[in-house]
C-alpha positions in Angstrom: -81.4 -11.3 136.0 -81.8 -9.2 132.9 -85.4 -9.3 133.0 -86.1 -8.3 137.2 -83.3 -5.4 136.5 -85.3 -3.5 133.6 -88.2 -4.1 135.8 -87.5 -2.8 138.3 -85.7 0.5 136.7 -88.8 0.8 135.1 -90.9 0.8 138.4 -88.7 3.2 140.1 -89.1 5.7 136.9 -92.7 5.7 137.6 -92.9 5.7 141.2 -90.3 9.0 140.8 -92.3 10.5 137.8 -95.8 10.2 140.3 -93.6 11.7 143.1 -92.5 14.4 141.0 -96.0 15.1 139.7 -98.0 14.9 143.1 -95.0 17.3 144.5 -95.4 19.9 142.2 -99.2 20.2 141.7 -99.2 21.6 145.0 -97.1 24.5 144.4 -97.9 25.2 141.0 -100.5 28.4 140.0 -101.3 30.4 137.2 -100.5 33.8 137.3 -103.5 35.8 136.8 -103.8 39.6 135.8 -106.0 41.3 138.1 -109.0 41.5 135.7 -108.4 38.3 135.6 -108.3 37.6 139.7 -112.0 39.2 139.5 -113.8 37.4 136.8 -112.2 34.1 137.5 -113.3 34.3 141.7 -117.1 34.8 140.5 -117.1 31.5 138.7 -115.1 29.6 140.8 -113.8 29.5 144.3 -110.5 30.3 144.1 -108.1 30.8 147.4 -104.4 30.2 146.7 -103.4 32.4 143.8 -100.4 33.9 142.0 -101.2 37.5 140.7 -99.0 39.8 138.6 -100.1 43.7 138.3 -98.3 46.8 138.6 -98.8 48.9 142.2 -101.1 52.3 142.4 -102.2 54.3 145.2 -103.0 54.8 147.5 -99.9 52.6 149.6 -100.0 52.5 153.6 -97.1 51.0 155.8 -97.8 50.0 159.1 -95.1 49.5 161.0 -96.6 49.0 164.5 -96.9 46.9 165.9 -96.3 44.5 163.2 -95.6 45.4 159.5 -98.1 45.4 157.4 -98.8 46.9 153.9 -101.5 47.8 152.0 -102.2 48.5 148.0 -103.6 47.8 145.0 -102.6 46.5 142.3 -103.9 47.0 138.4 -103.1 45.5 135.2 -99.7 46.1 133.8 -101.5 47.5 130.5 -103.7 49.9 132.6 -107.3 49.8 133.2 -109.3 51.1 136.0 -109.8 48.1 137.6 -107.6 47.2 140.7 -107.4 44.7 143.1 -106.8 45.9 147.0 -103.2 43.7 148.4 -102.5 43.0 152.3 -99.0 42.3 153.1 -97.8 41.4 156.6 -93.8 41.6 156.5 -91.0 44.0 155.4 -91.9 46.1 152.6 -89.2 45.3 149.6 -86.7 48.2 148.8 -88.0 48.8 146.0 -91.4 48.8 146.3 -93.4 51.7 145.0 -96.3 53.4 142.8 -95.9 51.9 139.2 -93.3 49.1 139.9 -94.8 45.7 138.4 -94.5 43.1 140.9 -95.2 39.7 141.3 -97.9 38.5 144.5 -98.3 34.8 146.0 -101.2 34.4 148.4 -104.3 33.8 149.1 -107.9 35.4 147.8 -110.7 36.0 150.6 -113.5 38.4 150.7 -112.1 40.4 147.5 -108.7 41.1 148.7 -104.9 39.5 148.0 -103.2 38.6 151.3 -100.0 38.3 150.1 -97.6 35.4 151.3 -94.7 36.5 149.2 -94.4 39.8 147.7 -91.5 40.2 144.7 -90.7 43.6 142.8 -89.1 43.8 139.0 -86.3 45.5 139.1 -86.4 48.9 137.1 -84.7 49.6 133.8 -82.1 51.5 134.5 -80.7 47.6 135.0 -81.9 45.9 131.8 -79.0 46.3 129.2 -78.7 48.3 127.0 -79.9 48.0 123.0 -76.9 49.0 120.8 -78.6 52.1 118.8 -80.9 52.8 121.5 -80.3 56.4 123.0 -79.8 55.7 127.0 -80.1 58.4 129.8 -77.0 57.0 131.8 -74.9 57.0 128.9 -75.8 60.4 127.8 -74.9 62.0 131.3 -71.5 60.5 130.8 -70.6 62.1 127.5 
């Protein structure tokens, strides 16, 4: 009894751990820079990306019929090179010029077409750093 017990824990820990691992290949991805997005899709077909960059200009928002925006997005470090985004959906309230954000789609013919589209949030909501000088907390003095 002993013996069938252990082997069949030991079966269903595998059969789980190959679930688990088939399940999450699938929706896994790298995030690439956008320097990256270019130099990698040369070498090798890639479609289903995850990209992180920080928006330029020029932005357009369609809004009819359907919504639909537009960008680039560079490097977060800066650097000339930029990558053009499509986004069909709502664009996020805080979306804008210089706000990193955080793109989940699909590469074709040199440009993003963004699935999901997240913003960071800006600073003014990171805490503050005891001995760092803050403009919020100045304005309250």
């Amino acid at each position: 009894m002993g013996r069938i017990f252990i082997s069949l824990v030991g079966f269903f820990i595998v059969v789980g751990s190959v679930l688990v691992y088939q399940a999450t290949q699938g929706t896994s991805s790298l995030v690439l820079l956008p320097s990256d997005l270019v130099s990698k899709a040369h070498a090798s077909g890639l479609s289903r990306i995850r990209i992180g960059g920080k928006v330029v200009e020029p932005i357009a928002y369609q809004t009819e019929p359907s919504f639909v925006l537009t960008f680039r997005v560079a490097d977060p470090a800066g650097g000339e090179l930029t990558v053009p985004v499509e986004y069909h959906g709502l664009k996020p309230d805080m979306f804008q010029a210089g706000r990193d954000v955080l793109i989940d789609g699909d590469f074709q013919s040199g440009v993003i077409q963004a699935a999901k589209l997240q913003t960071q949030c800006p600073s003014k909501y990171e805490p503050v750093v005891p001995g760092a000088e803050h403009p919020a907390m100045d304005s309250a003095k």
